[in-house]
N, C-alpha and C positions, 0 to 999 in steps of 0.2 A: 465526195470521196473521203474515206479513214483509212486509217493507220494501222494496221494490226497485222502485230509479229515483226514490223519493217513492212510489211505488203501494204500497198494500195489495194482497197476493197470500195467496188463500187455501192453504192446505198441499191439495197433490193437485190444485190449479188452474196450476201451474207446468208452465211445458213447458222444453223446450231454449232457448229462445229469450226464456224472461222476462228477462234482462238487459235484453234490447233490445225487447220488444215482449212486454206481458201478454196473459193468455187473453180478457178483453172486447174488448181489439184486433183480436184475431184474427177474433173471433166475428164485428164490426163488417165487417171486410174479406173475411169469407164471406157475409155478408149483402148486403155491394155487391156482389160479386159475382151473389150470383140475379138482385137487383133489378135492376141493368143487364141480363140475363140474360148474364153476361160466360162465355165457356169457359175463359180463361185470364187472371190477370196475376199484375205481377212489377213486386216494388218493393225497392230497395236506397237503402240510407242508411250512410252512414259503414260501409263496409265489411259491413253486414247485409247480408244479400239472402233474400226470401222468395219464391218460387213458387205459386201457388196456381192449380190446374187443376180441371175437374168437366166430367162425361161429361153434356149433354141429351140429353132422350127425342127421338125422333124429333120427335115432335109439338110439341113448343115450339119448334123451328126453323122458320120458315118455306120453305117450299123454292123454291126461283128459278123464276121467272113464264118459262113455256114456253108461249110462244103461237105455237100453229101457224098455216100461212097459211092452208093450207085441211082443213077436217074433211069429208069426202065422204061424206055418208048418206042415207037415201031423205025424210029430211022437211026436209031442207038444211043448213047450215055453222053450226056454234057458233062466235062471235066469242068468246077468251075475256078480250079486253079487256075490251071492254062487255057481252055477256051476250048481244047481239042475233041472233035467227037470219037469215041471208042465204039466197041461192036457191044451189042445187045446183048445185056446179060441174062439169063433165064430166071423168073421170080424162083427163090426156092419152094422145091416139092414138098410137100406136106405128105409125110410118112404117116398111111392109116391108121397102122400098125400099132404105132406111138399115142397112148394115154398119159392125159397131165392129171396129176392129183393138184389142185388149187386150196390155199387158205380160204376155211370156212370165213374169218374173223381179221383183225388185225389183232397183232401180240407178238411175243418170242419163242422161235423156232427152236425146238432144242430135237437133236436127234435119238439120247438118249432119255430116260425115267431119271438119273442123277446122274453128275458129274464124275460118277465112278462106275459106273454100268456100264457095258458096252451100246453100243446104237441099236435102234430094234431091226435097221437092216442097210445095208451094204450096196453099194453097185454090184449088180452080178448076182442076187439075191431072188431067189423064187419067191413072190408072194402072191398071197388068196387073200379075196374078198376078206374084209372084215378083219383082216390082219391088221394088228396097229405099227404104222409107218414114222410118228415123231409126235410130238407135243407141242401145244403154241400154248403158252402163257400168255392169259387174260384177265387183266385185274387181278393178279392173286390165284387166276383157279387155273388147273391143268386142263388140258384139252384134251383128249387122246386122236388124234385123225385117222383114221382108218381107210384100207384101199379097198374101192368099191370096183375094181378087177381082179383076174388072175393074171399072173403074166410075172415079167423076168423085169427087178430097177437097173434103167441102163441112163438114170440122169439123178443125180441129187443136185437141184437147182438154186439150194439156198446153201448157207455157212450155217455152223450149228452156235445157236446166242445171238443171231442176228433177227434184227425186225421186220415183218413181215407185213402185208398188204393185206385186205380182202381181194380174193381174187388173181392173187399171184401164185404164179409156179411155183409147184414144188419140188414134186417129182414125177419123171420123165418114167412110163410101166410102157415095156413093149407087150401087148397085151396076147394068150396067147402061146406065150412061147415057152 
């Protein structure tokens, strides 16, 4: 047995660190650790600094509360707030009627040619084939997107200056009409 700090330390119970902090210390501050169920901390004192991290099972984490809005099954919706079952909602209908114009690319959505032009078209706007509908900036080059129906825009699905997807909605063409 030694001396250090005032502490009794047994020989083989020393670590790197018994100057500044003994092995029942340590024990202590892995055991706060479970009990809070902590992943990590980190404690420094006059120049010490100790780390202390631990991997949890899955299962002791709880996992963040995903409640959907609606569950669609043949004997009705699980609430998974409350537990309660609801009446069966019907999937939404898919209007035929309704064409999407989709990003060829990924880039910036601009509805206008500049920032001082008006837009090349509107909600409520008749357009034809090959009409140009907005611009996606890619690397440097304009894009011009064109509608590949006739019909009436009764959805502009994106903000104008905002970034876009390949394959995301644009615009909503009641085709047609």
């Amino acid at each position: 047995m030694t001396q250090k700090n005032g502490k009794t330390v047994e020989p083989g119970k020393e670590s790197p660190f018994s100057s500044k902090i003994d092995f029942e210390e340590l024990k202590k501050l892995i055991a706060l650790l479970e009990e809070k169920n902590l992943t990590q901390f980190e404690l420094e004192v006059e120049g010490f600094k100790i780390k202390l991290s631990r991997s949890v099972p899955n299962s002791a984490v709880p996992a963040p509360a995903i409640i959907p809005t609606v569950i669609p099954a043949a004997t009705g919706a699980i609430s998974a707030a409350n537990g309660e079952v609801a009446a069966p909602t019907p999937a939404p209908v898919e209007d035929k009627s309704i064409h999407y114009i989709t990003s060829p690319m990924v880039g910036t959505f601009y509805r206008a040619p500049s920032p001082t032009s008006p837009p090349f078209v509107d909600i409520g706007d008749t357009v034809k084939k090959g009409q140009t509908l907005c611009i996606i900036e890619a690397m440097k080059l304009m894009n011009e997107i064109e509608c590949d129906v006739n019909g009436v825009v009764v959805d502009i699905l994106v903000e104008n200056g905002k970034p876009v997807e390949y394959g995301q909605k644009l615009f909503a063409i009641k085709v047609g009409a």
